[in-house]
C-alpha positions in Angstrom: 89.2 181.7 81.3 87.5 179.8 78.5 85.6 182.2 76.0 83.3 181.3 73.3 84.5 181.3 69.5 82.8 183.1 66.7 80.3 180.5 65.9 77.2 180.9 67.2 74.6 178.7 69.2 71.9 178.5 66.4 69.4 176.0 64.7 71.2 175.3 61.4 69.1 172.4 60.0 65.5 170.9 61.3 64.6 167.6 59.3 61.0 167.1 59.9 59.3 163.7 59.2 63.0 162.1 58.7 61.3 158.5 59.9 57.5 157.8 59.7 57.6 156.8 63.8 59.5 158.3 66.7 63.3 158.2 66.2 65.4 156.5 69.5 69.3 156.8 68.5 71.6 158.9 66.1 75.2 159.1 65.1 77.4 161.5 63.3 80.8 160.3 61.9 83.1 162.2 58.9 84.9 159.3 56.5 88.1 160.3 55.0 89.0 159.2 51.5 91.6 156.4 51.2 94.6 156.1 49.2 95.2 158.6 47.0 91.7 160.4 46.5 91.5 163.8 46.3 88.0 163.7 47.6 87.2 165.6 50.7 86.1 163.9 53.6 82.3 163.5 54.2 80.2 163.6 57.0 77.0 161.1 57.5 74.4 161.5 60.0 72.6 157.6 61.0 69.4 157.4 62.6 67.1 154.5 64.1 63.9 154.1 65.7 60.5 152.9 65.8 59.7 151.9 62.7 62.8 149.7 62.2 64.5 151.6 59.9 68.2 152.7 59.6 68.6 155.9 57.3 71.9 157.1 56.6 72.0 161.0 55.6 75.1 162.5 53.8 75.1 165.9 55.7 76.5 169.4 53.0 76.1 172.9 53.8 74.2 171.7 57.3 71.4 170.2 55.4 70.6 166.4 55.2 70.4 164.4 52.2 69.0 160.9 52.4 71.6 158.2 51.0 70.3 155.3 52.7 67.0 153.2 54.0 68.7 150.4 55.3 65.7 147.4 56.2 67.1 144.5 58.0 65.5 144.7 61.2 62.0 143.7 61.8 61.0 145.8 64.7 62.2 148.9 66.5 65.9 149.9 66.3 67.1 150.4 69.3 71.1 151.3 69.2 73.6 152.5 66.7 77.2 152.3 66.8 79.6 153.6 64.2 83.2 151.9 64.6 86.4 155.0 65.5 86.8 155.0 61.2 83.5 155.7 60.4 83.4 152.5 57.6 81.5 149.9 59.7 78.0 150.2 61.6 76.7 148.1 63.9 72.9 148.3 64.9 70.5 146.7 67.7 66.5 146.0 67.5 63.6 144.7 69.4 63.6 141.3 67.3 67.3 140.5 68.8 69.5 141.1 65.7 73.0 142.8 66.0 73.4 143.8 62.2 76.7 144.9 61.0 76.7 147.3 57.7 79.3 148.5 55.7 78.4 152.5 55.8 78.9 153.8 53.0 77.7 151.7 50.3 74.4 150.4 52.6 75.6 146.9 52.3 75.0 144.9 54.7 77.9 142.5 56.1 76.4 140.4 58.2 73.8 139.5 60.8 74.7 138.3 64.3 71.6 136.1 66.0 71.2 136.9 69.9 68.7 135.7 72.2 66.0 138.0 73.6 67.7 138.9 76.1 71.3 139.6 75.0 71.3 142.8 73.1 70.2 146.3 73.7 72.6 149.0 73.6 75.7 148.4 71.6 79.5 149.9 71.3 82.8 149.3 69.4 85.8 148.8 70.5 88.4 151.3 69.5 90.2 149.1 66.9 86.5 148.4 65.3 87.8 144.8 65.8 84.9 144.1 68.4 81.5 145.3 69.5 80.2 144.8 73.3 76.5 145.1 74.1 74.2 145.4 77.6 71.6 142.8 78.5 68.2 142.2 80.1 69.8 139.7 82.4 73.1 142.3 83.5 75.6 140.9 81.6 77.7 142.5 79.0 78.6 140.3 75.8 81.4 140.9 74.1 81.7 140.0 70.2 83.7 139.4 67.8 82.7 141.9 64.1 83.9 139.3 61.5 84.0 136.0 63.6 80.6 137.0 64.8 80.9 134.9 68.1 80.9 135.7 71.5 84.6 136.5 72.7 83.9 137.7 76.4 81.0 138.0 79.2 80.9 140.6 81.8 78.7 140.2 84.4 77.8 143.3 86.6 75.5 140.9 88.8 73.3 143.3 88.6 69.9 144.5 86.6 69.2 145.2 82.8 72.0 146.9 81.7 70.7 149.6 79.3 73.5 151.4 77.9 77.2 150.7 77.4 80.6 152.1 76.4 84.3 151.5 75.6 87.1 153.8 76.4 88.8 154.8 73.7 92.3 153.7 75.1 90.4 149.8 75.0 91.1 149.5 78.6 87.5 149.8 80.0 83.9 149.0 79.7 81.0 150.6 81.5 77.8 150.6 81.6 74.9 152.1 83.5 71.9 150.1 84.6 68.0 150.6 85.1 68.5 150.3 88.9 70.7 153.6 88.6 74.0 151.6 89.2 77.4 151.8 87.4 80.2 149.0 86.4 83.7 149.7 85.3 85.4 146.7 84.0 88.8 146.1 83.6 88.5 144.8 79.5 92.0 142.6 79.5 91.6 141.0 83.1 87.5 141.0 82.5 87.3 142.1 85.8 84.9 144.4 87.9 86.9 147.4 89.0 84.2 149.8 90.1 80.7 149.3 91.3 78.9 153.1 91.4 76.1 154.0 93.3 75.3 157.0 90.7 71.8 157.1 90.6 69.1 156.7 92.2 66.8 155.6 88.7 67.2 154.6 84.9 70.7 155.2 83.3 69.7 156.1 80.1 73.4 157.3 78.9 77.2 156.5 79.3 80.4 157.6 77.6 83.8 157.7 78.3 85.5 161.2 77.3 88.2 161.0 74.8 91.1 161.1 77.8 89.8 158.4 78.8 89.6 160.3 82.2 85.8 160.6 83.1 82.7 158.8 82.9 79.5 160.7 81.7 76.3 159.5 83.0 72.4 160.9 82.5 69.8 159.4 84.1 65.8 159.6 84.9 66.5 161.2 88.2 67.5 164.7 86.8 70.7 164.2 87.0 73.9 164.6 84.5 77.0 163.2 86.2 80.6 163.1 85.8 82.6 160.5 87.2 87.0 160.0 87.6 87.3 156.4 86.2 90.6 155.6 88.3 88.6 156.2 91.4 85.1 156.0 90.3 84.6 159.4 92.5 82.0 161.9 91.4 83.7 165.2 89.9 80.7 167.3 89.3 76.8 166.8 88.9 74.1 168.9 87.0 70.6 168.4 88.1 67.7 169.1 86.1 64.0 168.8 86.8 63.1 166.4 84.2 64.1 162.9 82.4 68.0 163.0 80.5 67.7 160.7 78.1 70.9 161.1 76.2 75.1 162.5 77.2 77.5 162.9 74.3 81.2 164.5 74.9 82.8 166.8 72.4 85.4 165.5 70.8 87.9 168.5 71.8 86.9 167.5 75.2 85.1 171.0 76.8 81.5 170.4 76.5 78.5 168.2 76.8 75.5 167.7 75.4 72.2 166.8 76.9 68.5 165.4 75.4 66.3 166.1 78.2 62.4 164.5 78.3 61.0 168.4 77.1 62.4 168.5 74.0 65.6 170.4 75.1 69.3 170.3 74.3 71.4 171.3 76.7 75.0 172.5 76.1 77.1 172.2 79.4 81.1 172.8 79.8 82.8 169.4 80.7 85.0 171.1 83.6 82.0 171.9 86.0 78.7 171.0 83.7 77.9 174.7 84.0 74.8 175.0 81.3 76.1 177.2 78.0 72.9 176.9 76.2 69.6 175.7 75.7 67.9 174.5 71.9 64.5 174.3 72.5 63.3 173.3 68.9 61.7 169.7 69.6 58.1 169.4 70.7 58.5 165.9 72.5 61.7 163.6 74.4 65.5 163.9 72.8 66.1 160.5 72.4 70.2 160.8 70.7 72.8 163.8 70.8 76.0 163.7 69.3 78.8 166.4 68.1 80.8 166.5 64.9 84.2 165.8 64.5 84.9 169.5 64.4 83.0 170.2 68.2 81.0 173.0 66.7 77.8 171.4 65.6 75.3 168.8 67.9 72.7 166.7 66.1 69.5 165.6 67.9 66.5 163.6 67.3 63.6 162.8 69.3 60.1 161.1 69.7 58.8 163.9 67.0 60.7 162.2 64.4 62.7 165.3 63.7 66.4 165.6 63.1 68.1 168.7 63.9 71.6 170.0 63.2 72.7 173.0 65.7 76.0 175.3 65.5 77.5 175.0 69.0 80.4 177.5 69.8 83.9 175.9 70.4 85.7 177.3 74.2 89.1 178.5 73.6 91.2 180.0 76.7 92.3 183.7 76.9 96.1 183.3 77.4 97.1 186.9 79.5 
């Protein structure tokens, strides 16, 4: 049965004050050196949020050092992307700019008008070729990153579509919807496959895990779902009394995590979302999770403008 490994569940870094306002989204990505360098790959934490600003942190020895202010946005941030290489982001805002940035220097690439409407949460494609992003009015727009026009529109015929995502074998887009419903699209036919009753309020999460087998979901109504994409079929459900604002998978594929409307961070195995652990070291909402590339750390932010970095035990199996 799956045992814990010798890292523990602790609190390894808390960033206080990282933005002036409360922070809304994060990512965590490791870039490799090219060519020849003998450089060591490097990990960078990004985070967004009220006060418009996107700060990119170089993360050593679990502690955060600011490299970055990026100010291109004129109002709230509210999504960031980070393409499957780690050298291109892509964030979203209240004014209805899609921004693409070049991540490690801090340039930025270029800017990518929408209306009002078009633009809230935003993903890549696994090639980084493409980013698709959810919409006010249900529809799911597809661009292109250095053409920087619309290649594709999915329509879920339904209401605002709040979050979105892209399997990593490029064959589906989902996205979950304030009215608690779920869209799988076929990406090459652009056709709906799967309409999902899954909740009954707010999806404010959605991920596909890196099989490309289930759909992660986390919604206002408590709940935590996992979902078979071939069948759209529920596989297992975790229900919580209180707001999940944010679901990340590991990368290795055996746990969760959680940001809960309380200020918790729940660790939960992937097989039957059986809780590992609770952090309890934010004093308002958990707006972002996600893991490292190694599954054994989680960073969160919330509405208390803190970032924090937690060691988070990998599951092995006990061969007999």
């Amino acid at each position: 049965m799956p045992t814990e490994t010798a890292v523990q569940y602790s609190l390894l870094s808390k960033k206080e004050n990282a933005h002036e306002d409360p922070i809304y989204c994060c990512a965590w990505t490791k870039i490799k050196p090219t060519g020849d360098s003998l450089e060591k790959s490097q990990d960078y934490i990004v985070s967004g949020g009220l006060d418009g600003n996107v700060k990119v942190w170089r993360v050593a020895y679990n502690k955060l050092e600011l490299l970055y202010n990026l100010q291109g946005h004129s109002m709230a941030i509210v999504s960031i992307a980070i393409s499957p290489d780690g050298h291109t982001l892509a964030t979203t805002s209240l004014d209805s700019v899609l921004i693409i940035w070049e991540l490690s220097s801090g340039f930025k690439v270029h800017e990518i008008e929408t209306s009002a409407t078009d633009t809230w949460n935003v993903a890549f494609s696994p090639d980084g070729s493409k980013i698709v992003t959810g919409s006010h009015t249900g529809k799911l727009i597809m661009y292109d990153v250095e053409k920087k026009n619309v290649v594709k529109s999915l329509d879920t015929r339904g209401s605002f579509a709040l979050c979105v995502a892209w399997s990593k074998d490029s064959k589906y887009i989902a996205s979950g919807s304030v009215d608690g419903s779920i869209c799988i699209f076929d990406v090459v036919q652009g056709k709906l496959i799967h309409t999902i009753d899954g909740h009954t309020e707010t999806i404010r999460s959605i991920e596909f895990s890196h099989n490309n087998q289930l759909l992660l979901t986390a919604s206002n109504d408590g709940f935590a779902k996992l979902f078979k994409v071939a069948s759209g079929d529920l596989q297992c459900s975790l229900k919580l009394e209180k707001w999940l604002l944010s679901a990340k998978f590991s990368l290795d594929g055996t746990r969760v995590a959680l940001g809960t409307s309380d200020g918790e961070v729940i660790i939960a195995t992937v097989s039957d979302l059986k809780v590992l652990h609770t952090f309890q070291e934010h004093t308002s909402m958990v707006c972002g999770v996600q893991f490292n590339a190694e599954s054994e750390m989680v960073v969160s932010v919330a509405k208390d403008r803190t970032i924090n970095i937690y060691g988070c035990p990998k599951l092995t199996t006990n061969k007999k």
